[in-house]
C-alpha positions in Angstrom: 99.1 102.3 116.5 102.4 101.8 117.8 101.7 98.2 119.4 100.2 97.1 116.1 103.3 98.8 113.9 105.6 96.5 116.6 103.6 93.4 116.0 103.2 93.4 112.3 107.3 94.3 112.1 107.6 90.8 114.2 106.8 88.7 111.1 110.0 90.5 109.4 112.8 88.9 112.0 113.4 85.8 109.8 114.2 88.1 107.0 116.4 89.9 108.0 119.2 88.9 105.2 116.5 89.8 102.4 115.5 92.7 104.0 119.3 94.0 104.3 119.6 93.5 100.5 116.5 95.6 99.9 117.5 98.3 102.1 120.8 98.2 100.3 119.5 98.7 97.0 117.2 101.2 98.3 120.2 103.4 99.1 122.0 102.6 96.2 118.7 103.8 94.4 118.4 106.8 97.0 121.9 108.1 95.9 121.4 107.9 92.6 118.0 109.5 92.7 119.9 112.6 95.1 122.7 112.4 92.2 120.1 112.6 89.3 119.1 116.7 89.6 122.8 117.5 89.7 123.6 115.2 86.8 120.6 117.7 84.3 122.5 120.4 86.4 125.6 119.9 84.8 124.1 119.3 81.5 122.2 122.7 81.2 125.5 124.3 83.1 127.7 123.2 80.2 125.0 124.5 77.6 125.5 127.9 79.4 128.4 128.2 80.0 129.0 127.0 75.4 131.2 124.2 77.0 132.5 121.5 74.1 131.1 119.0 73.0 133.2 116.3 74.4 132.0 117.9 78.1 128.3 117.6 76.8 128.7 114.0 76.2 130.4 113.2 79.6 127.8 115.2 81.3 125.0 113.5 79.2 127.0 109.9 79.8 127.1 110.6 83.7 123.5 111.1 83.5 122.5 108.2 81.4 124.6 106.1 84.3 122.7 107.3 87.3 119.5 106.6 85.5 120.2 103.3 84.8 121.7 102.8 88.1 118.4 104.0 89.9 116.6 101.6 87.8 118.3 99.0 88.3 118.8 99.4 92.1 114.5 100.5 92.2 114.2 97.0 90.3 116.2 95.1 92.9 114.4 96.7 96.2 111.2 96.5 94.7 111.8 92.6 93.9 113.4 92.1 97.6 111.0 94.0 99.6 107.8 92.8 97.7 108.9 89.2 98.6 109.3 89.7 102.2 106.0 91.3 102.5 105.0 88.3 100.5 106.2 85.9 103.4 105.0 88.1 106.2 101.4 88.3 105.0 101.6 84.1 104.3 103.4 83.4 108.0 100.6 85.9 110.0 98.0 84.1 108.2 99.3 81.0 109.0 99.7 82.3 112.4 96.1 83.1 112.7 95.1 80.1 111.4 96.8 77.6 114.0 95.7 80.1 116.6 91.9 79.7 115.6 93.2 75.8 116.0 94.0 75.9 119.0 91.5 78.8 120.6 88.8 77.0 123.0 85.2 76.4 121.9 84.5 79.2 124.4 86.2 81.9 121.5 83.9 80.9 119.3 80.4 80.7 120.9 81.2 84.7 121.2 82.8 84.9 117.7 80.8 85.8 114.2 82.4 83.2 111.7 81.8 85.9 109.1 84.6 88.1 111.4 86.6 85.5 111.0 86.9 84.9 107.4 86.8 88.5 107.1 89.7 88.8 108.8 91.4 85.9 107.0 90.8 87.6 103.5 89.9 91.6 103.8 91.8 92.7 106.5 95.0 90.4 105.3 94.9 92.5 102.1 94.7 95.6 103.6 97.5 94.8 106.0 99.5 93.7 102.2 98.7 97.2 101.2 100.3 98.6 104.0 103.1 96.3 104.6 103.8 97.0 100.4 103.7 100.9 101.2 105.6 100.7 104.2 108.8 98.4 103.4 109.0 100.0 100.0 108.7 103.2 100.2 109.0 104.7 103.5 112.5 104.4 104.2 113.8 105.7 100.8 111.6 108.6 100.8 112.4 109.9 104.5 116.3 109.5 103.6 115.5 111.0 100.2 114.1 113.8 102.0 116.2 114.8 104.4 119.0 114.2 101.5 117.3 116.9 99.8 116.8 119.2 102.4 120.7 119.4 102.2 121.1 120.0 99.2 118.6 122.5 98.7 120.2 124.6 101.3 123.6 124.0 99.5 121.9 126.1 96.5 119.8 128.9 97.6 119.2 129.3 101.3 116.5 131.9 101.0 114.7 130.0 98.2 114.8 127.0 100.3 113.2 128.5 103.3 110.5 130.0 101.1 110.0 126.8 99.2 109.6 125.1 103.2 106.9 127.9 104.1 104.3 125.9 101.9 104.5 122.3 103.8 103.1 122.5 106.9 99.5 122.3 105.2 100.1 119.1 103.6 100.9 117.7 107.0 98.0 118.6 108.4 96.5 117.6 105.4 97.6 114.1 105.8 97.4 114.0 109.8 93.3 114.8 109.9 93.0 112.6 106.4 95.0 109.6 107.8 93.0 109.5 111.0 89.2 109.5 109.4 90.5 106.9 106.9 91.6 104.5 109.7 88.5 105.3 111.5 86.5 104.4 108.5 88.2 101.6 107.1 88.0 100.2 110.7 83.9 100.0 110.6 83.9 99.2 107.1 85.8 96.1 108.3 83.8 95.3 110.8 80.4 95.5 108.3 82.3 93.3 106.0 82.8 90.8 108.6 79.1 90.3 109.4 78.2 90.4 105.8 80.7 87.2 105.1 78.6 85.9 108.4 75.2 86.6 106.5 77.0 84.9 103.3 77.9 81.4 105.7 74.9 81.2 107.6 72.8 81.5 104.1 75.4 79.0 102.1 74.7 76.5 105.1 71.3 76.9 105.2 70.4 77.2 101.6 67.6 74.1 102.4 65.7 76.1 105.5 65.8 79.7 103.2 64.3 77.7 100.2 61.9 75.3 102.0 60.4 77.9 104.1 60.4 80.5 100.4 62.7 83.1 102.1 65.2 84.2 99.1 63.5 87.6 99.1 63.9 87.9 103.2 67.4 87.0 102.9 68.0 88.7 99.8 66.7 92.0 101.3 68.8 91.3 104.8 72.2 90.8 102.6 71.4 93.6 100.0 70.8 95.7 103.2 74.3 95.2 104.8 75.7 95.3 101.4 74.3 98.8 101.3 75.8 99.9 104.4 79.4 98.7 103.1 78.9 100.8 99.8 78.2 103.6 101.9 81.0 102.8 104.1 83.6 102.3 101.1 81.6 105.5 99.4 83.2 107.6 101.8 86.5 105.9 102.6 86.9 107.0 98.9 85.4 111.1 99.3 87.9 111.3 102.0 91.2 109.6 100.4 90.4 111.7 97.0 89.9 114.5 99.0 92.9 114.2 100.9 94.4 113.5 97.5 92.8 116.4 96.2 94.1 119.0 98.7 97.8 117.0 98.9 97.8 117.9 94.8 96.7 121.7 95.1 99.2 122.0 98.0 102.1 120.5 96.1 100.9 122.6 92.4 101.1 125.8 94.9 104.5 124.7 96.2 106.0 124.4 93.0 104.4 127.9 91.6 106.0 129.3 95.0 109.8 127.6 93.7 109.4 128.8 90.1 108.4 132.0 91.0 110.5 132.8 93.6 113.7 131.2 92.0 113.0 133.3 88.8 113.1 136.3 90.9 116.3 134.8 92.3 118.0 134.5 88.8 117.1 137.8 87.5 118.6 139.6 91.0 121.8 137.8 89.9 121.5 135.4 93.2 120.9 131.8 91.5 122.2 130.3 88.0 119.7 129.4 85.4 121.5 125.7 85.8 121.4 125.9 89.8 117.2 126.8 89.2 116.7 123.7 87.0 118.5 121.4 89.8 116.2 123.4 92.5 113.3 122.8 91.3 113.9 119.1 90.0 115.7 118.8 93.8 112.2 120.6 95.1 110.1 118.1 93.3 111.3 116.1 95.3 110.8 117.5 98.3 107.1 117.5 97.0 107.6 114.2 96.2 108.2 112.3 99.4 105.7 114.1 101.2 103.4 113.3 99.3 104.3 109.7 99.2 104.8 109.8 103.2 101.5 110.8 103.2 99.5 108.5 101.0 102.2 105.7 103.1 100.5 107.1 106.3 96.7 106.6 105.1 97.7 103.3 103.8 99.4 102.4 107.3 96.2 103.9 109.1 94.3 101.0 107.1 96.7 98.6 107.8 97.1 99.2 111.4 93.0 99.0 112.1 93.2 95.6 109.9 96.1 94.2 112.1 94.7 95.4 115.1 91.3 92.9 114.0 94.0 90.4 113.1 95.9 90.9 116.7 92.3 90.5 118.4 92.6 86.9 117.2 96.4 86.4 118.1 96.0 87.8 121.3 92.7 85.8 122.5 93.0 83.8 125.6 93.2 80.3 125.3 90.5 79.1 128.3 91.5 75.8 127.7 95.2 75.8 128.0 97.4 73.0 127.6 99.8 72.1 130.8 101.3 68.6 130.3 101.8 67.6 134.0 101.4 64.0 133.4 101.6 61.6 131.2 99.0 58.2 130.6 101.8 55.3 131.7 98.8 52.7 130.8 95.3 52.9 130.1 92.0 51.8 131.6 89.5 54.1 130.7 88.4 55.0 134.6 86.5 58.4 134.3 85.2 60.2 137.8 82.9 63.5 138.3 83.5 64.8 141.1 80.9 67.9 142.8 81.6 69.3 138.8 80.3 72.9 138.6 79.9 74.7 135.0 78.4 77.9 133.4 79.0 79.4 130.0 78.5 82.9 130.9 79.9 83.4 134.3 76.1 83.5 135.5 73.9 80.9 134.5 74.3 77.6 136.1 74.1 75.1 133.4 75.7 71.9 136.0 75.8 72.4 139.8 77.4 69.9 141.8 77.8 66.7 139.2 78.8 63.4 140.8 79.5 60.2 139.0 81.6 57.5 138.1 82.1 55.9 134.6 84.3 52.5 135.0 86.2 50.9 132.0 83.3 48.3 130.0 80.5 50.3 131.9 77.5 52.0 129.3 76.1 54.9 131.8 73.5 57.2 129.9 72.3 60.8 130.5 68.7 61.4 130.3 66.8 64.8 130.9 64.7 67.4 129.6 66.5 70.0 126.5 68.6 72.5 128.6 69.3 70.2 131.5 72.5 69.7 131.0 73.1 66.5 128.7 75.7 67.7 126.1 77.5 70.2 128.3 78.2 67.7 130.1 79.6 65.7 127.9 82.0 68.3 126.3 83.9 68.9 129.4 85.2 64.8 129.6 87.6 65.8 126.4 87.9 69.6 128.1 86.4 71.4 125.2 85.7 73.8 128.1 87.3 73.4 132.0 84.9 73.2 134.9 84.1 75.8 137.2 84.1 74.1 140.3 85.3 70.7 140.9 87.2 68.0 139.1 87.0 65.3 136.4 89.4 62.5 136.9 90.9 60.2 134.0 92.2 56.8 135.5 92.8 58.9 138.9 94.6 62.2 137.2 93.2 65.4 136.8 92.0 65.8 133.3 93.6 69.8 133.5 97.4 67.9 134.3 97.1 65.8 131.5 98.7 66.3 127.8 95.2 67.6 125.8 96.3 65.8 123.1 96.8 62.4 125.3 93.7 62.9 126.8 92.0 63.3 123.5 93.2 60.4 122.0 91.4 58.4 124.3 88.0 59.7 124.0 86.0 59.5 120.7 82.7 61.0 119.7 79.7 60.4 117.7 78.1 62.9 117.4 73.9 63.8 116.0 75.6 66.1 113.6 78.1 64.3 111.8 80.7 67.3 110.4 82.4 65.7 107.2 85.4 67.6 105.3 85.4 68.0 101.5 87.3 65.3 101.0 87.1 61.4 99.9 85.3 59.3 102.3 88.9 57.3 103.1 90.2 59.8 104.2 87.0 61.3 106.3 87.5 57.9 108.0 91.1 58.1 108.7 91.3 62.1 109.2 91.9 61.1 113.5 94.3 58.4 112.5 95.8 59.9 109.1 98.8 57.1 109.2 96.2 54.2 109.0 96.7 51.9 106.9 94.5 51.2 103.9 93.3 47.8 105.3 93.1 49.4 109.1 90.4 51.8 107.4 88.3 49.1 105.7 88.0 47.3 108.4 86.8 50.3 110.3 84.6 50.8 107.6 83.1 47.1 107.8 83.1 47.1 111.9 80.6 50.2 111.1 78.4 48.7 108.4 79.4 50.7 106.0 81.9 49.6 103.3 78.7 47.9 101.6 77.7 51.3 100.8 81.2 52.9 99.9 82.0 50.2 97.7 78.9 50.9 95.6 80.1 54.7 95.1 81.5 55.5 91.5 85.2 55.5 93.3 84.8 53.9 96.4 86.9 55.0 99.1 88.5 58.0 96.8 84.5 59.4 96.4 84.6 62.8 97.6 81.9 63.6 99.7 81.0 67.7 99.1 81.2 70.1 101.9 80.1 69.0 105.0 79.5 65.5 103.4 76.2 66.9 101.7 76.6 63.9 98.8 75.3 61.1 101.5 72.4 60.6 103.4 72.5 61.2 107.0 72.8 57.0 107.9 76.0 57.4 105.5 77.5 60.0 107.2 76.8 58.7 110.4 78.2 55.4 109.7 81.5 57.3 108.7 81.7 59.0 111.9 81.1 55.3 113.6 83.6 54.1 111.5 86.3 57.1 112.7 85.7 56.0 116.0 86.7 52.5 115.3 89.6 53.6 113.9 91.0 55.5 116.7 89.8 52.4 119.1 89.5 54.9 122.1 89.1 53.4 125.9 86.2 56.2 126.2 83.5 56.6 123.6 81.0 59.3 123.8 77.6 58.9 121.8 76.0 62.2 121.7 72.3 61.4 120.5 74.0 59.5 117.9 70.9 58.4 116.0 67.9 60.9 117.1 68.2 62.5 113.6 67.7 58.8 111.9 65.1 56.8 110.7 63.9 53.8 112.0 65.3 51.6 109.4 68.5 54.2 109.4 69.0 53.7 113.1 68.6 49.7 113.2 71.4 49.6 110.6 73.5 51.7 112.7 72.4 50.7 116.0 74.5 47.2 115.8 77.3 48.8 114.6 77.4 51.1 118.1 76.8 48.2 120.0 80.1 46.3 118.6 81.9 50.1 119.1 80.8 50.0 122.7 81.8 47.1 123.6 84.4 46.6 126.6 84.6 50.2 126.1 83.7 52.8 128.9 80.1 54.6 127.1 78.9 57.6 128.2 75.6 58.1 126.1 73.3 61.1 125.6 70.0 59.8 125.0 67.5 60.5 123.1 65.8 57.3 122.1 64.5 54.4 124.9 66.5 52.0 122.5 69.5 53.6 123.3 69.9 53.5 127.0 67.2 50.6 128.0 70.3 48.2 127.8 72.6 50.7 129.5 74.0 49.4 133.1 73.2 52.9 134.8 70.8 55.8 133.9 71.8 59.2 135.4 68.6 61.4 135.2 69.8 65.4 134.9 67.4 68.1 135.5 68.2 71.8 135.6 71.5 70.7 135.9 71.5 68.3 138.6 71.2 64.6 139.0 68.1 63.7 140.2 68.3 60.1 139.8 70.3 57.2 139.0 69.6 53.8 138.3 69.0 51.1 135.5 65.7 51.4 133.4 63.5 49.2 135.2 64.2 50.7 138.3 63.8 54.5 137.6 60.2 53.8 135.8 59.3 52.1 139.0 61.1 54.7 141.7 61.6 58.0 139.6 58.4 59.9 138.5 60.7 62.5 136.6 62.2 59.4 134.3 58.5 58.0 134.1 57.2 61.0 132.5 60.2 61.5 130.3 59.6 57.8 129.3 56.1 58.5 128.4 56.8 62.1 127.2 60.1 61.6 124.9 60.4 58.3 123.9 56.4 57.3 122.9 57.6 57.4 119.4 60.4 55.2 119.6 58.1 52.3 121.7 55.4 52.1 118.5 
């Protein structure tokens, strides 16, 4: 608990100046809130004593002053501290969204999206509850309390320790309450997490749940978890009311214990009636502040198992890690494998001892069975992961001593999947070069075959294309991601079955548009298709994660029975 308190308090160093004027008020509203009791004090005192009337009013004027100055100072903490909680919960979310940025694909092959956006919403209000709680109240009523405990002695010694005999069961109280609520609200989290996963999975696969008529499957799988967060939040609830409960009968008995035993205390001729009245007001809040501390501490308990969800993001290794060694002084586009090892789970050999060269202008293809290899492969040239063993070499560096974001720049994918953001299709085409110039991206668009087709949308380039580009066919989309790469005009260019999810008539549109991308352009293509690689100047044959053969077409149907079969096997359909 202490390691999260420290790292949520981080996000409060660049308001410090705010935070200053909040506490400041907050002891301006302490002291009049101390000054309050003694204020009625006086009041009553001059009624008993049959003071004049001119000391009733000044008695009654002090005490309209300190009200209004506790108000007013309440008004201006409350408005200073709510801000600064404001900006903390806005930077840690922003924190924990360039993090997921820059986290390796590694983080989230292991990671449940629903977590994530779980995190990002739930857990983020939670950790406002606590931050609220904490900066506002704390504070004020631990100084109010030990204030108190002061002045309380001041009036009546004996009363005080009486009054002091009642607390220690609202500690405990709070201590065993504040532990099962953090204990809950930590699984509850954690449920809610895989039920926003649930919600993702079925918003993205809405086609697949209705083709194959599974709405009452899924409905039955989400109302299941939903269950198990009701019963979850059920008892988060049994045990704060409770705690609440026993916190209210504790503080009813402590102030039976004060009245009683301070009207004892005026009739023995120990205590005023005017000193009673400023006891008990001064023993309220006593009551007060513990019982405040200790709806803070269940609130920080929930806070503290939100941030520590939260800090499991912050604190995730970055596999990948940036170290800018060297810099690109000029380009060719030279690319080497050399004896690359890789495996995802520290285990399972996925490539074993990959050997290769891709020159600048060169088309070299990878063809094997599903699982060999193909795509993994490809992912490490633009080091979405590192390999294990050996080395990858751009133009003669190390790929791991080069800038990431260099190195990136020079490689560009098309992928089978095209992803598409919610956003027109100009700036889909322009979102790797977002300073392009509106005539840069048409002629992108054009180079790709596809501004015939944008121009006919109701806006053109400003059409917004729904999430994940769902208002276009999959040629469209695709054409877009041909037309990003053209764009960037990378010296690498990495087709990743860039048409197996087409058409015939879809892929011969597209297919000229690729071969005017890859031109004088080192190509490394995953292949799916025997259009696709029959032209390509080397075929490098994977299986089980090894290369088994390389060669041009021609050659490997004659020498390799492996690539014969697969010929026969994979590509029938795209020979008819």
């Amino acid at each position: 608990m202490q390691k999260a308190l420290v790292g949520m308090l981080g996000y409060l160093a660049p308001y410090k100046a705010l935070f200053v004027a909040g506490q400041t008020a907050m002891l301006v509203a302490t002291a009049a809130g101390l000054a309050f009791p003694w204020m009625v004090r006086n009041v009553f005192d001059v009624l008993f004593a049959a003071g004049t009337m001119h000391m009733l009013l000044v008695a009654i004027g002090g005490l309209a002053v300190v009200s209004v100055v506790r108000e007013v100072a309440n008004f201006a903490k409350n408005r200073a501290l709510g801000h600064i909680g404001q900006r903390m919960i806005r930077d840690m979310r922003a924190s924990v969204y360039e993090r997921l940025l820059y986290l390796s694909l590694g983080f989230y092959d292991n990671q449940n999206s629903g977590d994530i956006t779980s995190s990002m919403t739930n857990d983020m209000a939670l950790l406002q509850q606590g931050l609220a709680s904490g900066l506002t109240y704390i504070l004020q009523q631990a100084l109010s309390l030990i204030a108190v405990v002061f002045l309380l002695f001041g009036i009546d010694v004996v009363l005080t320790l009486i009054l002091f005999g009642t607390l220690p069961a609202i500690l405990i109280v709070s201590k065993r309450m504040g532990d099962r609520v953090k204990a809950i609200s930590r699984s509850t989290q954690e449920r809610l997490g895989y039920l926003m996963g649930i919600l993702n999975q079925s918003v993205s696969g809405i086609a697949v749940i209705q083709a194959f008529v599974l709405e009452n499957y899924a409905r039955g799988f989400f109302r299941d978890e939903n269950d198990r967060i009701l019963e979850k939040s059920i008892e988060n609830i049994q045990v704060s009311t409770a705690a609440g409960l026993l916190i209210g009968l504790a503080n009813a008995l402590f102030l039976l214990v004060v009245i009683g035993a301070g009207a004892l205390r005026v009739t023995g001729g120990y205590l005023s009636p005017a000193d009673l009245i400023a006891f008990i007001l001064y023993s309220e809040m006593v009551a007060g502040p513990i019982s405040v501390l200790s709806g803070i501490y269940i609130e920080i308990n929930r806070a503290t198992a939100a941030y520590q969800r939260i800090a499991a993001i912050l604190e995730a290794p970055v596999e990948v890690a940036n170290r800018p060694v060297e810099l690109l002084n000029s380009v060719q586009g030279r690319v080497d494998f050399h004896d690359v090892a890789f495996t995802y789970d520290g285990e399972r050999p996925i490539l074993k001892d990959i050997s290769f060269s891709l020159a600048p202008g060169e088309t070299v293809a990878l063809v094997g069975p599903s699982g060999a290899g193909k795509s993994t492969l490809a992912k490490l040239l633009p080091r979405f992961y590192d390999p294990d063993a050996g080395a990858i070499l751009f133009d003669g560096v190390d790929i791991r001593e080069l800038d990431l974001h260099v190195l990136r720049r020079q490689i560009a994918i098309v992928p089978q999947e095209t992803y598409l953001f919610s956003m027109s299709i100009r700036d889909n085409i322009a979102c790797g070069e977002p300073r392009a110039s509106d005539a840069a991206i048409k002629r992108a668009a054009r180079l790709a075959n596809a501004d015939d087709f944008i121009r006919e949308q109701d806006l053109g380039y400003d059409t917004e294309v729904g999430e994940r580009g769902a208002r276009l066919s999959g040629g469209q989309r695709q054409r877009i991601a041909i037309a990003r790469a053209f764009l960037k005009d990378p010296s690498i260019l990495i087709l990743d079955e860039a048409t197996s999810a087409l058409d015939t008539h879809a892929e011969r549109q597209i297919q000229g548009a690729l071969d005017t991308l890859m031109r004088d352009r080192a190509t490394l293509i995953i292949a799916h298709r025997l259009s696709t690689i029959e032209n390509a100047d080397r075929i490098i044959v994977l299986q089980d994660g090894r290369i088994v053969a390389t060669g041009a077409h021609a050659e490997l149907v004659e020498t390799c029975a492996f690539y014969a079969d697969l010929c026969r096997n994979q590509f029938v359909q795209a020979e008819r």
